[in-house]
Legacy VTK file of the C-alpha trace (Angstrom):
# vtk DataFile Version 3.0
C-alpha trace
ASCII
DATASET POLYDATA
POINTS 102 float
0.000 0.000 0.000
1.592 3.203 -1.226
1.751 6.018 1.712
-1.388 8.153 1.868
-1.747 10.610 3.924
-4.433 10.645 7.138
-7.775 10.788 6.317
-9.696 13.324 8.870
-12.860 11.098 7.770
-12.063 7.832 9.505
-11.560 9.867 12.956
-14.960 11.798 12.709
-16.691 8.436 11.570
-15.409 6.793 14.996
-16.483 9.809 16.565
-19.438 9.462 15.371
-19.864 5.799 16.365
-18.460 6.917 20.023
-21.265 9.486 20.340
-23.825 6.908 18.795
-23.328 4.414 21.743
-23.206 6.656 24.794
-19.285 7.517 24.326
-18.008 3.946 24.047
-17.589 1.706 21.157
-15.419 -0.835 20.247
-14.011 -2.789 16.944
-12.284 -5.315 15.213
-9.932 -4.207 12.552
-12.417 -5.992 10.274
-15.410 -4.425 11.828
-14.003 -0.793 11.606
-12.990 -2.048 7.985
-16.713 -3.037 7.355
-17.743 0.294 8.823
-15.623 2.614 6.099
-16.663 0.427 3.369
-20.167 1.886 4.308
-19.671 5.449 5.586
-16.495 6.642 3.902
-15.949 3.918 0.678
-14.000 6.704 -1.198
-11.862 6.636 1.380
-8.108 4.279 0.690
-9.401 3.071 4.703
-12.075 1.469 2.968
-9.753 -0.559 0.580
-8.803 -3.394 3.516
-8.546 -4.020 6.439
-5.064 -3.894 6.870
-5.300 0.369 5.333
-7.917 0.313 8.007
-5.921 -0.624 10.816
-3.113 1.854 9.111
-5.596 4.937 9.069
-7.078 4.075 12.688
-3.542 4.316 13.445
-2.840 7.865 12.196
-6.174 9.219 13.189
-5.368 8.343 17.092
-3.847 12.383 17.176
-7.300 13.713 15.810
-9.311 11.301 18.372
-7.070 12.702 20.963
-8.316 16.060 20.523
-11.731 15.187 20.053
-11.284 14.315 23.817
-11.472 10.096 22.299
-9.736 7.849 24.253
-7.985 4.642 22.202
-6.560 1.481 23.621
-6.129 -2.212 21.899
-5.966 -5.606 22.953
-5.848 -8.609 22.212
-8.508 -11.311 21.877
-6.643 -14.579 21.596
-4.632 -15.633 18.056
-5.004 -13.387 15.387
-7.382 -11.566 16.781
-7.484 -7.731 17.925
-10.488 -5.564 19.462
-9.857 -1.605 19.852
-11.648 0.348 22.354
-12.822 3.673 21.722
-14.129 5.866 24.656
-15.040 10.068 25.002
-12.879 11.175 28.291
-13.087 14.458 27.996
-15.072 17.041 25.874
-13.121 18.473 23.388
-11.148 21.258 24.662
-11.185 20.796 28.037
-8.285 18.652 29.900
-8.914 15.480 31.715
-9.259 16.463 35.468
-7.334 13.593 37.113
-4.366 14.515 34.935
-2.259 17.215 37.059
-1.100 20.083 35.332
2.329 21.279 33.927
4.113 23.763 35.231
6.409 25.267 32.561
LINES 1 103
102 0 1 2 3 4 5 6 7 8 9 10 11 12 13 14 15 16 17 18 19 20 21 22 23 24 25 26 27 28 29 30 31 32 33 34 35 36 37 38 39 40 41 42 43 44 45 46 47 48 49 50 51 52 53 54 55 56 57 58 59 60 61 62 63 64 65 66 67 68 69 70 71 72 73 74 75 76 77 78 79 80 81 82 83 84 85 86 87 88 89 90 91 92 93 94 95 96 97 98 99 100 101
């Protein structure tokens, strides 16, 4: 797969899916692949599910400052559920992290 760059699409479509289940959702690489085949399918995410995995990836930066959450792990052999959760709104900083002093 040549390098493309990140799509902002495939973060507001988890978004999306985040707000759409009370600000939790979690996916299979396969599953999210499903999911930009259906909402995004001119989108090179929506080509496999290995350029899904890829764009998830890259879009972690844009969830983080839609105040998303991402973590992975693993469900047994060859298999791979990420979890998707709001933590904060967007903006505003998480209020059990303490603050830098410069």
């Amino acid at each position: 797969m040549p390098y493309e760059p990140p799509d902002s699409a495939v973060a507001r479509v988890i978004a999306e899916q985040v707000l759409r289940r009370r600000g939790e959702y979690h996916a299979t690489v396969g599953q999210l692949h499903d999911l930009f085949r259906r909402e995004i399918p001119e989108s090179p995410a929506a080509v496999s599910a290995t350029a899904a995995g890829s764009f998830v990836r890259w879009a972690r930066s844009d969830l983080g400052a839609l105040g998303i959450a991402v973590r992975r792990s693993t469900l047994g052999p060859g298999g791979r559920r990420l979890y998707f959760r709001l933590v904060a709104a967007p903006g505003e900083t998480d209020p059990s992290t303490p603050e830098r002093k410069p």
